[in-house]
C-alpha positions in Angstrom: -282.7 11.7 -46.7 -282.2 8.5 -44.6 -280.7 7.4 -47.6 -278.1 10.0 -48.2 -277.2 9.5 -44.8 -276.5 5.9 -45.4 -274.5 6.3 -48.4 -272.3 9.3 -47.4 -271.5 7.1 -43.9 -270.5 3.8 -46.0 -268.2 6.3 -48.6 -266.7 7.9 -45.4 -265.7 4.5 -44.3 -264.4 3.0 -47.6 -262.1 6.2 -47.4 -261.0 5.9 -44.2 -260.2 1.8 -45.0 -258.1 2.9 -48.2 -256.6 5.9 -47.1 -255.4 4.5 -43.4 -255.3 0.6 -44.2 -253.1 0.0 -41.0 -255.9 1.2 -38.7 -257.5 -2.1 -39.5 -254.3 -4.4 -39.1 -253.1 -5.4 -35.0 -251.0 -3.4 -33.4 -247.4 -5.2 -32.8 -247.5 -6.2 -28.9 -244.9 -4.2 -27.2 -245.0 -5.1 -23.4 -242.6 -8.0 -23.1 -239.9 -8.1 -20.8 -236.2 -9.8 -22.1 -234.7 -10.9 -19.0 -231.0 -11.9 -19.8 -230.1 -13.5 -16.1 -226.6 -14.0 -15.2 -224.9 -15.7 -12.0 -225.6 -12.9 -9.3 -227.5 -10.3 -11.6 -230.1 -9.5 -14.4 -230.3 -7.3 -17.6 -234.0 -7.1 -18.3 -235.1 -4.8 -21.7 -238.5 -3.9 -21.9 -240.7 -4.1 -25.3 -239.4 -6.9 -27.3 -240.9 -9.4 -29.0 -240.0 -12.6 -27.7 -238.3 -13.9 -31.3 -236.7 -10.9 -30.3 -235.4 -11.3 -27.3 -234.2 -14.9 -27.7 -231.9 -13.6 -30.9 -230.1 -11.2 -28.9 -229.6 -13.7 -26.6 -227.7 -15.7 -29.5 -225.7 -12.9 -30.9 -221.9 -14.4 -31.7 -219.7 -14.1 -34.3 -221.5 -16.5 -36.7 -223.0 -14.7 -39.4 -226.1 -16.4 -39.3 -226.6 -15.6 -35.6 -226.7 -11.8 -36.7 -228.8 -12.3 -39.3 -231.0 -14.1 -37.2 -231.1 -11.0 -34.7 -231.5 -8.4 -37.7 -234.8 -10.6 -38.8 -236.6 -11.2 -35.7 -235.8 -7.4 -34.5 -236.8 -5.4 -36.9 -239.5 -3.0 -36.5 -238.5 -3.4 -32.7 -239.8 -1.2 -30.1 -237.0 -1.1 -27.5 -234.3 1.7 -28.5 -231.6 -0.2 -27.0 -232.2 -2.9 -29.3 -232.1 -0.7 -32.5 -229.2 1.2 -31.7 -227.5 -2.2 -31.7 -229.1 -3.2 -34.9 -227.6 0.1 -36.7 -224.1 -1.2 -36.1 -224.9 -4.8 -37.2 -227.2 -5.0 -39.5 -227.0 -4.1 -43.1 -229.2 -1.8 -45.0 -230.4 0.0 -41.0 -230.1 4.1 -41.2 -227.8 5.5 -38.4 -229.4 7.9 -36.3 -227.8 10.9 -34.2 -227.9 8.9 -31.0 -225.0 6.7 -30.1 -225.2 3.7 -27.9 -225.6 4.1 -24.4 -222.7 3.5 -22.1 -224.5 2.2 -19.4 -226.2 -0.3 -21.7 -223.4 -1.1 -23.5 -221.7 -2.0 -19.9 -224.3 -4.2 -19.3 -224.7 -5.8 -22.4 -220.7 -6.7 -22.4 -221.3 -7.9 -18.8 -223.8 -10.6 -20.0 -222.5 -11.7 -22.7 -219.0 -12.7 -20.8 -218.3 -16.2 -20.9 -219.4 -17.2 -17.5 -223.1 -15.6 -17.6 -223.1 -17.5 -21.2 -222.1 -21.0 -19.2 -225.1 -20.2 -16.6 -227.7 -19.3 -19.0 -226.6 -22.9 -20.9 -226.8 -24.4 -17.5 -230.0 -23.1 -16.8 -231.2 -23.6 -20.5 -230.1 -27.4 -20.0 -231.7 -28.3 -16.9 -234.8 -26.6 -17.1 -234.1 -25.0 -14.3 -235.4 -21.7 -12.9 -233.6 -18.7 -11.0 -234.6 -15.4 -9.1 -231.9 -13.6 -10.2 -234.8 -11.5 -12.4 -237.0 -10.8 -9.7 -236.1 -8.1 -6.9 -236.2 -9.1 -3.6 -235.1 -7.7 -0.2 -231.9 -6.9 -0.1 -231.2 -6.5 -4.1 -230.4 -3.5 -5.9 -232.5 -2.8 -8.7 -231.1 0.0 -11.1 -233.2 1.8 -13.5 -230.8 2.2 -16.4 -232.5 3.9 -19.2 -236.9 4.1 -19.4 -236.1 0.5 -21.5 -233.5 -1.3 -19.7 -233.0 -2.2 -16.0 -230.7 -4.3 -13.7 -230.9 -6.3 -10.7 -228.1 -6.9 -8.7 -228.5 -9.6 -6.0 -227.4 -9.0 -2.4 -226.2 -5.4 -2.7 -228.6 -3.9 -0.3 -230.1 -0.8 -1.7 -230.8 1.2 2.0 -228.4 -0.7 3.7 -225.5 -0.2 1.4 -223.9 3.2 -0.1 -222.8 0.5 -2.9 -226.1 0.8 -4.8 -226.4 4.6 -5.4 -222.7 5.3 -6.2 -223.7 1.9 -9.0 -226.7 3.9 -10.7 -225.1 6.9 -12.1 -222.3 4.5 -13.8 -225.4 2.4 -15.2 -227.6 5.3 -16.0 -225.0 7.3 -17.6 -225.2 7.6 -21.6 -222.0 9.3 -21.9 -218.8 8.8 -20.5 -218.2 8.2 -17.0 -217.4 11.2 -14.4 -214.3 10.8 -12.5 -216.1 11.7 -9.5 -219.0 8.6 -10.1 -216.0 6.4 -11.0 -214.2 6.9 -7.6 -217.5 7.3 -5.8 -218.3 3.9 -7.1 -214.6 2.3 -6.5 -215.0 3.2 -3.3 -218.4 2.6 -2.3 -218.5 -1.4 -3.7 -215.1 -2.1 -2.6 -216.4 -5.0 -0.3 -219.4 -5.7 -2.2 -218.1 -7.1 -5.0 -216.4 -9.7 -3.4 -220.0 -10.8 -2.6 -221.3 -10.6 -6.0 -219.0 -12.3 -9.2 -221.6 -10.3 -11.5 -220.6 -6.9 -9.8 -217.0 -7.7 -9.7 -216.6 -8.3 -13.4 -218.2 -4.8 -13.5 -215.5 -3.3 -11.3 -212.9 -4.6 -13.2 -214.0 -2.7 -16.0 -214.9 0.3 -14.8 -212.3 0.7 -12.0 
């Protein structure tokens, strides 16, 4: 009987290894944060690998560059991330979603040529900033459940400027007139304090 019992356990478990090989392999981490700092702000993306993260960072119009991004993130975890990958990289199925606006804002605001030059500069020097980190006196804006952005010295209780900024950010689709002139309004003097927030308003405003 014993056995039996033996035998029937060790087939159960040679079925289970060929019938579900992947319960056996590691799972792909998916905790990492991408911060993507900029002068007086940060873009930070949530689960991606860091060969990941450093691609996107690298995106220009050099072919290999995409390529580049298309190998290290695929199989990626963060939406975001995909979404961009079906637009760039061959051979990726389009879904129903389209890209988010708010992201898309974002990712156009990093990428401009003066948060390029301070991520060199920082890249150069070994140097460190806070600009990731929220501190007092920041406004941290919860973009999409994979995507968030600190703005530096636009004070989230002091300042109307911060809540009329989340519903451009967080807003998939396109912007309501009433956000855009709540938000025109609101950061009117703030932006003079913040270069990061003031290439925003030129865009949106």
């Amino acid at each position: 009987m014993l056995r039996a019992m033996l035998f029937a356990s060790s087939m159960a478990w040679v079925h289970m290894a060929r019938g579900a090989p992947t319960e056996f392999l590691p799972k792909r981490r998916c905790d990492q944060d991408c911060p993507t700092p900029m002068p007086a702000a940060c873009a930070i993306q949530i689960d991606v690998t860091p060969a990941c993260c450093e691609a996107g960072k690298n995106i220009s119009s050099d072919n290999s560059s995409i390529s580049n991004f298309c190998s290290a993130c695929r199989g990626t975890a963060n939406k975001n991330i995909a979404a961009d990958m079906e637009s760039m990289c061959p051979g990726v199925p389009l879904s129903e979603v389209g890209l988010h606006r708010g992201v898309r804002l974002l990712h156009n605001l990093s990428m401009r040529a003066a948060a390029i030059e301070f991520r060199d500069r920082l890249s150069l020097g070994g140097g460190s900033t806070d600009v990731c980190a929220v501190q007092d006196g920041d406004c941290s804006v919860q973009v999409n459940p994979q995507y968030k952005a600190i703005f530096k010295g636009i004070n989230a209780t002091l300042s109307t400027c911060c809540s009329s900024l989340a519903p451009i950010l967080a807003n998939s689709g396109p912007i309501s007139d009433s956000n855009k002139v709540a938000f025109c309004q609101e950061c009117l003097g703030e932006k003079a304090e913040n270069v990061d927030l003031e290439s925003l308003y030129q865009v949106v405003c």
